[in-house]
BARO-297626 format. One record per residue (C-alpha): residue number from 0; x, y, z; residue in three letters. Coordinates in steps of 0.5 Angstrom, whole numbers, plus 500, padded with zeros to 3 digits. Layout:
% residues N
NUM  X  Y  Z  ALA
...
END
This chain:
% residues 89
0  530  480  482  UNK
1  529  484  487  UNK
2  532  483  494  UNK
3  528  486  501  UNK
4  533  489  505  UNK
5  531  490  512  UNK
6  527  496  515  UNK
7  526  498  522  UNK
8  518  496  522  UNK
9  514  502  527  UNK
10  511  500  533  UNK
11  505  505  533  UNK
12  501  506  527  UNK
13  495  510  526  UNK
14  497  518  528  UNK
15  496  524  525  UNK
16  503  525  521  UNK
17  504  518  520  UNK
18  502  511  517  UNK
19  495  509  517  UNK
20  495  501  516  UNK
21  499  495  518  UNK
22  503  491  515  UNK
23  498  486  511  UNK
24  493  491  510  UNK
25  490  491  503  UNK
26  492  496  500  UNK
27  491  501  493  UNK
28  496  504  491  UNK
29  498  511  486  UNK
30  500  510  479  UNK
31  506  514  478  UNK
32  504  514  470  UNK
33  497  515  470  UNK
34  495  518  477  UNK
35  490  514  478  UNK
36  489  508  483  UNK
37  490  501  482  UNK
38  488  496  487  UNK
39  491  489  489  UNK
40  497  490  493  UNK
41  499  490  501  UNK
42  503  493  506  UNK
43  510  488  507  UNK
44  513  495  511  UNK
45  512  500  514  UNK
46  517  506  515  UNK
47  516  513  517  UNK
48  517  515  510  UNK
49  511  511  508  UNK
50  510  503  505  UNK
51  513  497  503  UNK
52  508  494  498  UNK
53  507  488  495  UNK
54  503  486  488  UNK
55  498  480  490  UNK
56  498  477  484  UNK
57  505  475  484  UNK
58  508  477  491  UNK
59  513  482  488  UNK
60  515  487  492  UNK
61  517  494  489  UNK
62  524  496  492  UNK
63  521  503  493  UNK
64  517  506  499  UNK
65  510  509  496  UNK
66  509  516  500  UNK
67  503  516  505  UNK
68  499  521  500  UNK
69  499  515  494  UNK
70  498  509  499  UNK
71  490  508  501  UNK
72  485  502  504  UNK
73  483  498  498  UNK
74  475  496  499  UNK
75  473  491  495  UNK
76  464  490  494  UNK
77  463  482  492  UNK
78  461  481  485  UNK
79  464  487  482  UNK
80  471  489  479  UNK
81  475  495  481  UNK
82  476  498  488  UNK
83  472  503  493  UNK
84  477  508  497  UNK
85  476  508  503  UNK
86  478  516  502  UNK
87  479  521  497  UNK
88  486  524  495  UNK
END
């Protein structure tokens, strides 16, 4: 399996340039396959580069950093399956 290796975690989120959401966040993530979205996930780090994420369902968290660009605000309606985005890319 694969082993969290610590990251220097920033202090100010939120600017411009930077990253958008905290650690914990619900977040979509980019497929790199397919190109489309897929929800499920949350923010375990966050790194100039981009984020650490973890997949809800079973609590694996990906060893790669996702870019800023493939990461947004996952917003789910109640009753209905699937995710609404905060944001268009």
């Amino acid at each position: 399996m694969y082993q969290e290796q610590p990251h220097v975690v920033l202090e100010t989120v939120g600017d411009a340039s930077g990253p958008r959401f905290d650690i914990g966040t619900k977040v979509c993530v980019r497929n790199r396959f397919l190109g489309n979205l897929s929800s499920g996930f949350e923010v375990t780090e966050v790194l100039h580069e981009g984020y650490r994420i973890r997949r809800v369902a079973d609590g694996l968290t990906f060893p790669d950093v996702f870019p800023l660009d493939d990461v947004c605000l996952e917003r789910r309606q109640e009753g209905e399956r699937g995710s609404y985005l905060d944001r268009e890319f």
